[in-house]
Residue, then its C-alpha position, 0 to 999 in steps of 0.5 A: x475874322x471878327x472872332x478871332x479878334x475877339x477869341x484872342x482879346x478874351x484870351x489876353x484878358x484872362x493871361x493878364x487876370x492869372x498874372x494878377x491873381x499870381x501877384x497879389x498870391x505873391x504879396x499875401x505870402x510875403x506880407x504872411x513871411x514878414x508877419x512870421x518875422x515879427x513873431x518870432x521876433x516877438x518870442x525872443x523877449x522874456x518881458x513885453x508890455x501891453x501896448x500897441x507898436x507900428x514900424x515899417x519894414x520898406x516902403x512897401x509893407x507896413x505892421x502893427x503889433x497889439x499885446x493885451x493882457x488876457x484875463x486870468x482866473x484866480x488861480x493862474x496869478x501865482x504863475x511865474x509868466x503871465x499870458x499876453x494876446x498878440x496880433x500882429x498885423x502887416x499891411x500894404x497898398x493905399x491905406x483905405x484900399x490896401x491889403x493886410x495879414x493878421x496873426x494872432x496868438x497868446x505870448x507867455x511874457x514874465x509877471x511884473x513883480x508885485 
């Protein structure tokens, strides 16, 4: 009888770890979904500055966005975009303990006129 009990406390063990990995599965994609989001949000302006950008999309998730500007050659100054680094990062969870999603990239933003 004791191995039964036992058999059925391993089995519940394991139910409740498969519901746990399915949740925290479930975060990742929606914190990769929203991340998308602010890319593509990202896109839709012809002229970004470098810099670094936090907003909230609930309570729950969080983002960061950096733009920096990448290092040119010579040549490429005479382009009429210039190449932006971009990262963006959502988070969630206790700040030292939590979760995040990072995508980076290069963005093509106009050249500020000299």
């Amino acid at each position: 009888a004791e191995d039964a009990a036992d058999q059925k406390q391993l089995e519940l063990g394991l139910f409740q770890s498969g519901l746990r990995a399915t949740s925290i599965g479930s975060e990742y994609t929606h914190a990769a979904l929203l991340a998308r989001s602010k890319l593509t949000e990202l896109q839709v302006y012809s002229t970004l500055v470098p810099g670094v950008y936090e907003g909230e999309f609930d309570d729950q998730y969080r983002w960061r966005i950096t733009l920096a500007e990448r290092p040119q050659e010579s040549g490429e100054s005479l382009l009429r975009q210039v190449p932006l680094d971009a990262s963006i990062e959502v988070s969630w969870g206790q700040d030292d303990n939590g979760r995040r999603v990072a995508l980076d990239t290069v963005l093509l933003a106009e050249a500020s006129p000299e």
